[in-house]
PAROGU-646091 format. One record per atom (N, C-alpha, C): residue in one letter; x, y, z. Coordinates in steps of 0.02 Angstrom, whole numbers, padded with zeros to 5 digits, always signed. Example, Ala and Ser with C-alpha at 12.3 -4.5 7.8 and 13.67 -1.06 7.14 Angstrom:
// residues 2
A+00660-00284+00390A+00615-00225+00390A+00660-00165+00390S+00642-00112+00354S+00684-00053+00357S+00645+00002+00394
This chain:
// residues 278
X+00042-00060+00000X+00000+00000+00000X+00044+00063+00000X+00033+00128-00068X+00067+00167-00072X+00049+00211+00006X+00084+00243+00022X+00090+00297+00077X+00122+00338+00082X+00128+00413+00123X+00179+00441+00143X+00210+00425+00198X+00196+00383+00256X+00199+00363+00307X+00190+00267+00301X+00195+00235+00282X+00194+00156+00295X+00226+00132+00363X+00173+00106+00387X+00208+00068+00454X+00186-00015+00431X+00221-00046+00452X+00214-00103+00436X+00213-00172+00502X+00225-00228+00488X+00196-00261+00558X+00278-00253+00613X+00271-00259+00674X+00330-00243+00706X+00296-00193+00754X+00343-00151+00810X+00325-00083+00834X+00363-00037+00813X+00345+00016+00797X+00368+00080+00788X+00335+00160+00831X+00417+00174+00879X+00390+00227+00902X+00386+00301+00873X+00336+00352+00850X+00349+00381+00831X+00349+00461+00862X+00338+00448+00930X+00371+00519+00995X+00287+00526+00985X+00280+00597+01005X+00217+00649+01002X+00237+00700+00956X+00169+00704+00926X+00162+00784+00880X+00187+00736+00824X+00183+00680+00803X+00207+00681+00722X+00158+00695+00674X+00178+00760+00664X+00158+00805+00597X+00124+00766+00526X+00066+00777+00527X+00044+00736+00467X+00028+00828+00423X+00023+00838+00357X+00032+00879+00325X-00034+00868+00275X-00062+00926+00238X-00081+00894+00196X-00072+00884+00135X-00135+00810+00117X-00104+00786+00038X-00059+00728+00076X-00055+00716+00138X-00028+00676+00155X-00059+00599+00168X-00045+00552+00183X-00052+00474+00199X-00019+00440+00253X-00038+00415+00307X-00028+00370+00351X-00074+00293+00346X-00024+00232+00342X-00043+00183+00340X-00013+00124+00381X-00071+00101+00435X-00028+00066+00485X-00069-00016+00478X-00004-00044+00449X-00026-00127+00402X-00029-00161+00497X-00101-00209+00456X-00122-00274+00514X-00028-00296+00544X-00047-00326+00621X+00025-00305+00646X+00080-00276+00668X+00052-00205+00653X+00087-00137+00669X+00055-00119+00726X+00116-00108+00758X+00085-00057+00824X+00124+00000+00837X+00098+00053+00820X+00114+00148+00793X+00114+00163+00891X+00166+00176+00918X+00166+00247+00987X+00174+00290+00974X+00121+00335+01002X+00141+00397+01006X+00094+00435+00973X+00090+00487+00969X+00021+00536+00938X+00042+00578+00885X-00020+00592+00861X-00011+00637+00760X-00051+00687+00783X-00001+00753+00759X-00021+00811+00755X-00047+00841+00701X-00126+00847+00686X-00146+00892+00621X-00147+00966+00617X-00102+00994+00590X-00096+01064+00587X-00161+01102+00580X-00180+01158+00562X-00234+01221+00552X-00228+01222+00477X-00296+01227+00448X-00312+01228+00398X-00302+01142+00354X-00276+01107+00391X-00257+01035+00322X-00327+01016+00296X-00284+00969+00256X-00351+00959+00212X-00322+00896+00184X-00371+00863+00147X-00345+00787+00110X-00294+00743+00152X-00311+00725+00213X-00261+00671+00251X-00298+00614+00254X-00255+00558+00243X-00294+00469+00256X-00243+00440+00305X-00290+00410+00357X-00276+00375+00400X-00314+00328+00394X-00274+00266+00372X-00297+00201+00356X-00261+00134+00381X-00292+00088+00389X-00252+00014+00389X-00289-00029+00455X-00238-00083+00465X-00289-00134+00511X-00232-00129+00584X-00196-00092+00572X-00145-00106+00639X-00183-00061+00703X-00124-00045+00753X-00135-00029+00805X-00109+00042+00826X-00129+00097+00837X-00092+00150+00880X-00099+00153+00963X-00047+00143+00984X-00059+00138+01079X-00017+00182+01095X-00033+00242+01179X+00007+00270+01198X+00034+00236+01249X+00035+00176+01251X+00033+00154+01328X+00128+00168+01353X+00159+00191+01317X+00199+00229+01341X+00229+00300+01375X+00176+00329+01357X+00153+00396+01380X+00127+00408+01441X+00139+00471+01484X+00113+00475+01542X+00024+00470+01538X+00007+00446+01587X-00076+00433+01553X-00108+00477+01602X-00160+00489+01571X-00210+00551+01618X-00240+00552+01665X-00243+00489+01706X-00269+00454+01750X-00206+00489+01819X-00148+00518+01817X-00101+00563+01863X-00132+00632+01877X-00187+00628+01807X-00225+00699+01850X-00249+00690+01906X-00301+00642+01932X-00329+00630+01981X-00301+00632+02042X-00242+00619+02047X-00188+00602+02091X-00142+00669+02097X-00170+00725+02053X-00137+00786+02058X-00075+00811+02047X-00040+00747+01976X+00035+00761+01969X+00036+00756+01908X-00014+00771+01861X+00012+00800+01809X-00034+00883+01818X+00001+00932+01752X-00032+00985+01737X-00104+00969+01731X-00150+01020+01732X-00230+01024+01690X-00210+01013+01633X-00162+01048+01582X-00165+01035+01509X-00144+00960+01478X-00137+00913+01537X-00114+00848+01507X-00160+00801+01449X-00225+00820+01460X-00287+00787+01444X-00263+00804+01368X-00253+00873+01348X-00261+00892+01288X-00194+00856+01259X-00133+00886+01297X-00061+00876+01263X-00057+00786+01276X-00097+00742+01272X-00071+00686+01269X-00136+00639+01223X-00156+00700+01167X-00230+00670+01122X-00181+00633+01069X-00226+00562+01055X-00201+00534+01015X-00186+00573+00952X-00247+00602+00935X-00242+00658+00872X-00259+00723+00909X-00214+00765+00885X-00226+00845+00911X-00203+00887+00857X-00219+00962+00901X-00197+01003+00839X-00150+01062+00853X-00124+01051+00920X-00065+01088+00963X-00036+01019+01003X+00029+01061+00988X+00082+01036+01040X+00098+01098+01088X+00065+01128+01097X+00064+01169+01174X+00062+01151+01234X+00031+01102+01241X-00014+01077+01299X-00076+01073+01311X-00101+01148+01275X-00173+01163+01276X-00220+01145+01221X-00274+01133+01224X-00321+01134+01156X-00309+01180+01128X-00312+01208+01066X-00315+01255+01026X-00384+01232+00972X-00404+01312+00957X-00442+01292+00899X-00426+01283+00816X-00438+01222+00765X-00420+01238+00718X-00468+01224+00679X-00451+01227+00608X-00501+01156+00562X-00463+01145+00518X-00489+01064+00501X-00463+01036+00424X-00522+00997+00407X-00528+00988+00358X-00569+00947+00293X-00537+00908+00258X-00584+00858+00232X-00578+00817+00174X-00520+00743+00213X-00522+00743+00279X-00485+00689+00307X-00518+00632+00336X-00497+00580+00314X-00514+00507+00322X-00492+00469+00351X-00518+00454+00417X-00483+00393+00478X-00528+00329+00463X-00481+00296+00443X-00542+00217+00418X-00470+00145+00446X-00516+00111+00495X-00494+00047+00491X-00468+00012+00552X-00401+00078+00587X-00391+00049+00615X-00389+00042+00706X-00358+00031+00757X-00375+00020+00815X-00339+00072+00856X-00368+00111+00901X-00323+00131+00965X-00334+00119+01029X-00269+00114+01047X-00279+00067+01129X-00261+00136+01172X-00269+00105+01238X-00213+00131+01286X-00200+00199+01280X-00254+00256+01267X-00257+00326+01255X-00237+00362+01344X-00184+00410+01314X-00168+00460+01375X-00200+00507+01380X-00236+00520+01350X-00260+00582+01351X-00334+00579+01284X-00369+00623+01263X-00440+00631+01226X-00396+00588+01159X-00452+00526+01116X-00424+00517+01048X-00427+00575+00997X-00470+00592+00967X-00477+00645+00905X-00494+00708+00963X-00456+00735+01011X-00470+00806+01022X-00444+00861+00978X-00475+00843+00925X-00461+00919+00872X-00542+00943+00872X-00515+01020+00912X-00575+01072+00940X-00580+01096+00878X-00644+01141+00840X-00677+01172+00783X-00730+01213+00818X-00738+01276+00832X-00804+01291+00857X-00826+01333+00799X-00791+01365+00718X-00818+01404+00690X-00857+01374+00648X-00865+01288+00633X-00892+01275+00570X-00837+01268+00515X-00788+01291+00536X-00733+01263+00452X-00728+01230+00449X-00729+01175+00502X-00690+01088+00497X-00761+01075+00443X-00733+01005+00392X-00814+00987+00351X-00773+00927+00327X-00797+00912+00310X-00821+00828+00271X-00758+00773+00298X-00768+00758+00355X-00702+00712+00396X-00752+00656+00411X-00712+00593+00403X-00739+00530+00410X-00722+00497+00454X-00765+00453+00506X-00703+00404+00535X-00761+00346+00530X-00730+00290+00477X-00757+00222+00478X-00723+00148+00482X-00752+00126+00534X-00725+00062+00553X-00680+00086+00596X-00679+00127+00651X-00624+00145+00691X-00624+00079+00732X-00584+00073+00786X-00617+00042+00846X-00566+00080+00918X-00584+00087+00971X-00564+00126+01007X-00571+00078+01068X-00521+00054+01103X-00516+00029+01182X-00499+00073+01197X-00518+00097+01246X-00462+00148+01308X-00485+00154+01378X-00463+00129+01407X-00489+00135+01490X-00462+00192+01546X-00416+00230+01525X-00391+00282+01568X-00458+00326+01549X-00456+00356+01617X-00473+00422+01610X-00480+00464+01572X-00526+00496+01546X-00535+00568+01509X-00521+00553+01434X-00546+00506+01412X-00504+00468+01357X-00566+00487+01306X-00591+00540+01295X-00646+00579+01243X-00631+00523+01186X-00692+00496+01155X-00695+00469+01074X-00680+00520+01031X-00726+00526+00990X-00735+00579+00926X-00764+00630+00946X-00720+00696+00922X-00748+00757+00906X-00762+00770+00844X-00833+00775+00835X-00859+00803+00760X-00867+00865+00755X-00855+00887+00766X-00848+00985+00766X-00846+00989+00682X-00884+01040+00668X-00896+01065+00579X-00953+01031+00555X-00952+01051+00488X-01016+01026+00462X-01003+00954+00415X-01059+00919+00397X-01053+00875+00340X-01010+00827+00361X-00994+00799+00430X-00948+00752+00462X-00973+00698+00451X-00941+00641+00458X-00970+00572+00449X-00942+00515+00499X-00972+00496+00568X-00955+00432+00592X-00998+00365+00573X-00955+00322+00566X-00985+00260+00526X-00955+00200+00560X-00994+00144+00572X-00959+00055+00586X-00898+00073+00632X-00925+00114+00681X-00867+00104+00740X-00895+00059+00781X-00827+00066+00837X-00826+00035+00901X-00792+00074+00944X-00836+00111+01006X-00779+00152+01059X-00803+00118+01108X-00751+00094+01157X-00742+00089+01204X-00703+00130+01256X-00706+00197+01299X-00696+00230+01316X-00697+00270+01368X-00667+00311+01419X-00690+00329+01471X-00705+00386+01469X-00755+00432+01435X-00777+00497+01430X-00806+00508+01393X-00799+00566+01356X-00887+00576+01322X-00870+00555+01249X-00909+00501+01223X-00876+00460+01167X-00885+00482+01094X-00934+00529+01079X-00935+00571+01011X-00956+00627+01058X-00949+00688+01017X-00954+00757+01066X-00963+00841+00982X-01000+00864+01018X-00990+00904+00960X-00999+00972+01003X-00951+01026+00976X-00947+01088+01022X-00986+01152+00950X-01020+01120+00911X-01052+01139+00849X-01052+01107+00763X-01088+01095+00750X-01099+01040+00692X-01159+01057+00658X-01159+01053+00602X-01221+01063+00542X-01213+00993+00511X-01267+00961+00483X-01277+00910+00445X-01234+00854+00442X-01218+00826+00529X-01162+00766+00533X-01228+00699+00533X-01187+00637+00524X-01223+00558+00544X-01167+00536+00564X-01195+00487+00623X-01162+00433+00663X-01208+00404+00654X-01183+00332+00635X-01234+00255+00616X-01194+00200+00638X-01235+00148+00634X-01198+00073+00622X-01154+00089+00688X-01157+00075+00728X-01085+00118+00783X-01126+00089+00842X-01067+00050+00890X-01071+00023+00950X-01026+00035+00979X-01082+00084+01035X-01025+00132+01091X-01059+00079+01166X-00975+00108+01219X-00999+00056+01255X-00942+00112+01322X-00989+00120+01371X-00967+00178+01411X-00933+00175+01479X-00897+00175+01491X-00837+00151+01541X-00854+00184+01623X-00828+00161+01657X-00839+00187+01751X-00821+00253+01741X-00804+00301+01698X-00794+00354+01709X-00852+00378+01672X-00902+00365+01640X-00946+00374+01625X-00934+00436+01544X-00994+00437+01502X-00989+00478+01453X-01051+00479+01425X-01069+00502+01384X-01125+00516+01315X-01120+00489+01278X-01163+00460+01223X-01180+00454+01166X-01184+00525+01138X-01229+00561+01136X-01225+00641+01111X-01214+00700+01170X-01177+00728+01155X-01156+00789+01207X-01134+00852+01147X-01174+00886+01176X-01158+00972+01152X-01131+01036+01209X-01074+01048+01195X-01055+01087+01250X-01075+01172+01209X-01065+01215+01267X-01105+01287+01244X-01048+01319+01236X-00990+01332+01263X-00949+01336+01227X-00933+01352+01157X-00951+01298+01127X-00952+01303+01036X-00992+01359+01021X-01014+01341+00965X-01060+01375+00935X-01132+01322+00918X-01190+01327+00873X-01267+01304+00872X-01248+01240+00826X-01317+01207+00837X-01286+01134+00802X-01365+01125+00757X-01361+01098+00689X-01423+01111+00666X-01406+01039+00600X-01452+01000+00636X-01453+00934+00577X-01417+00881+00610X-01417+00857+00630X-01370+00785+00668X-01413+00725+00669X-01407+00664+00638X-01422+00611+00614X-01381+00562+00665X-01426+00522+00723X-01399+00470+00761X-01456+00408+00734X-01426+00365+00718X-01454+00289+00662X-01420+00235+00680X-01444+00190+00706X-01428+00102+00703X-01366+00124+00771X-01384+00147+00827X-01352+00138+00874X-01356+00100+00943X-01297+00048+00965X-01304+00021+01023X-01247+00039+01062X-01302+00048+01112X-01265+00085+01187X-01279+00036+01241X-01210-00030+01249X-01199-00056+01282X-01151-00059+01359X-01157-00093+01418X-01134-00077+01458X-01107-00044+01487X-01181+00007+01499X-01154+00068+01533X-01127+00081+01583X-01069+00059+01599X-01042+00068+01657X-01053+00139+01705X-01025+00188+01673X-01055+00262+01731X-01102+00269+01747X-01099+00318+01783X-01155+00369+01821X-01174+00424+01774X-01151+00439+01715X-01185+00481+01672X-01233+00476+01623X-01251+00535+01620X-01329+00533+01563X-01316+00513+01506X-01351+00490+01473X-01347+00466+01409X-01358+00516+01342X-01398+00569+01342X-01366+00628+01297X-01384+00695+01331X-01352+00752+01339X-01336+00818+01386X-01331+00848+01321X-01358+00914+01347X-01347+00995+01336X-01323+01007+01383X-01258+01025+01388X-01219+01075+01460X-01190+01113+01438X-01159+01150+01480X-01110+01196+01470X-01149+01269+01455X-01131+01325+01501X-01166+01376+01469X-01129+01406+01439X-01163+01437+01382X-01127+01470+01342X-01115+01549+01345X-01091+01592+01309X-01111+01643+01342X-01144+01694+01313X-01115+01663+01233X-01205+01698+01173X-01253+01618+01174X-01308+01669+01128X-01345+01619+01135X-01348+01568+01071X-01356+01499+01083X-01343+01455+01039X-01443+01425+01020X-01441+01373+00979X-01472+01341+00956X-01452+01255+00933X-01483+01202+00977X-01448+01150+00964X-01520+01121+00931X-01536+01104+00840X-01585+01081+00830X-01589+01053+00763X-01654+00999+00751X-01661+00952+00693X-01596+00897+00728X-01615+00881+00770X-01572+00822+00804X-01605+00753+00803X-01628+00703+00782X-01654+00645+00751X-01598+00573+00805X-01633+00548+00841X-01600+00491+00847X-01655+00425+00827X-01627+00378+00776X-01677+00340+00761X-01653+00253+00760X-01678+00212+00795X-01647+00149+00794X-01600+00149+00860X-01609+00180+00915X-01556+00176+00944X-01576+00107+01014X-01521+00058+01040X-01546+00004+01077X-01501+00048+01165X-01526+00051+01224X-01476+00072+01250X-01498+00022+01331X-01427-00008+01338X-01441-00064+01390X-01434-00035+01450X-01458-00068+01507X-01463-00068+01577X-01404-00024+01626X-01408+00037+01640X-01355+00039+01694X-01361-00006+01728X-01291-00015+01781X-01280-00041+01828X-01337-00012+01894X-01343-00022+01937X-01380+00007+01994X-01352+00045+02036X-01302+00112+02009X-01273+00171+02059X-01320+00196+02095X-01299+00236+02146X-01324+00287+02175X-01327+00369+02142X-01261+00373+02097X-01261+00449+02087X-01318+00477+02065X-01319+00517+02058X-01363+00589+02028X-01386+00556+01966X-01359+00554+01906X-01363+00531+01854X-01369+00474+01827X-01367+00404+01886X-01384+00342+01861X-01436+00356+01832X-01445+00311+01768X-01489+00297+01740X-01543+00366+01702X-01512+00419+01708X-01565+00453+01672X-01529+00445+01569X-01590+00475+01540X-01586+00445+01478X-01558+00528+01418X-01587+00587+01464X-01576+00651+01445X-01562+00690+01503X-01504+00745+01503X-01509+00798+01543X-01504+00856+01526X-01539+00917+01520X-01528+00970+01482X-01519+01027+01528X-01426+01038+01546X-01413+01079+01589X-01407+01151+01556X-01450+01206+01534X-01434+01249+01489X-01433+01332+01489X-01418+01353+01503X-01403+01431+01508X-01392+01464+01430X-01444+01505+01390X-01419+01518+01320X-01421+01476+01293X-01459+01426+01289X-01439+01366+01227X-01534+01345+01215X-01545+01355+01164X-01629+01340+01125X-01603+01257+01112X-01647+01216+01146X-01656+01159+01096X-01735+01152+01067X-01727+01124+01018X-01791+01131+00966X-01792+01076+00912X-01864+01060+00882X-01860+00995+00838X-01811+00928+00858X-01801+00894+00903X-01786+00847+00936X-01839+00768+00901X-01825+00747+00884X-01848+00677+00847X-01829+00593+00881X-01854+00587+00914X-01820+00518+00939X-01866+00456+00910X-01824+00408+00869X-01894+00359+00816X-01873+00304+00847X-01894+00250+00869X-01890+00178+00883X-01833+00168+00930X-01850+00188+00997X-01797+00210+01045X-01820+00143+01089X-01764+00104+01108X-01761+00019+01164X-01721+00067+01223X-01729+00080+01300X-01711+00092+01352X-01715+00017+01371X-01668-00011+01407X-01688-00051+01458X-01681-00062+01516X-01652+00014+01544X-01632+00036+01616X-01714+00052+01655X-01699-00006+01725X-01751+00023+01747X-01735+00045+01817X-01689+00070+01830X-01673+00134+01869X-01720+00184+01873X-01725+00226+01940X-01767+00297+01936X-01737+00322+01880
């Protein structure tokens, strides 16, 4: 397989921040196991991330030292599988026209795709057939930030909020089995922060073993203009049994914590709960 990047079966470490460009190619062949994290610059465009191998940080300080109060706050960000600063901090950027298809990440230190977008530039980014283990802490799935996004035939396994959008026009997530870890997360979460979200397509989803204490889709975060989160459709979705916590949030199915934020046209079609928790 042609590439700009070929990894092949074996390990290869490749540090943090390796710079993918665009017009560029990363390909990590069944067998390969990639360390270390890829940095997508501001503005790229046309990048493929493809193959059947493995990316793990499990060499990296993992985020789970926050808790314990010995790493920085900015560790969460500076240790994302994919990011878009090597600062430490989130930064905002966008790119388009990039394609993550195929393969696996383990052992995340920090958020997988924390590449933040709150203006709407990010657009037409794919991720199909991902699959995502990660059991540390704070270990965010997909950020779909921008418009015209596409999640497809995943698998996250994860400890935090597992697709997330901080503003989005006309995205789908389908075919996709999310499965939510003791640190608990979302299926859909909109933070206010961003900017308004208008068109979002959730189809053929199972939301298995929910391990946390968190809600299953939130409006939080206040924002501090006012937003609009709407034409939001979840249809086909199966979502299994919490465990029997005590917290606040066992078992609820929506929470809409909102200051400035309109939700409106909300669609939920052939919805299976089978939590029977308060």
């Amino acid at each position: 397989t042609k590439a700009t990047y070929y990894y092949g079966p074996g390990v290869h470490k490749v540090g943090m921040f390796k710079q993918i460009n665009s017009n560029e190619s990363v390909y990590i062949a069944g067998g390969a196991v990639v360390e270390g994290t890829f940095l997508i610059p501001d503005k790229a465009t046309n990048i493929q991330f493809r193959g059947r191998g493995i990316i793990s940080n499990g060499s990296l300080p993992v985020a789970e030292k926050q808790w314990a109060g010995k790493s920085p706050n900015d560790s969460v960000a500076k240790y994302s599988t994919f990011t878009n600063s090597n600062k430490g901090k989130n930064t905002v950027s966008s790119f388009s026209n990039t394609n993550f298809e195929g393969f696996i990440v383990t052992n995340g230190a920090g958020w997988t795709f924390g590449i933040a977008n709150f203006d709407h530039t990010s657009h037409h980014n794919t991720w199909r057939n991902i699959k995502l283990v990660e059991w540390t802490a704070c270990t965010d799935g997909i950020w779909f930030d921008g418009d015209n996004n596409l999640i497809a035939d995943c698998f996250i396994f994860n400890n935090d909020d597992h697709v997330t959008s901080h503003g989005s026009n006309n995205c789908v997530i389908s075919n996709t089995v999310i499965w939510g870890g003791s640190e608990g997360g979302h299926l859909f979460s909109h933070y206010g922060f961003g900017t308004s979200s208008n068109g979002i397509l959730y189809e053929n989803i199972d939301v298995i073993g929910v391990e946390g204490v968190r809600e299953v889709i939130t409006v939080d975060r206040s924002g501090r203009t006012p937003q609009t989160v709407q034409n939001i459709t979840f249809r086909n979705i199966r979502i299994e049994a919490h465990p029997s916590y005590d917290g606040y949030m066992a078992g609820k199915f929506i929470a809409f914590t909102t200051k400035n934020v309109t939700v409106k046209n909300w669609l939920f079609e052939n919805i299976t709960i089978d939590d029977k928790n308060a």
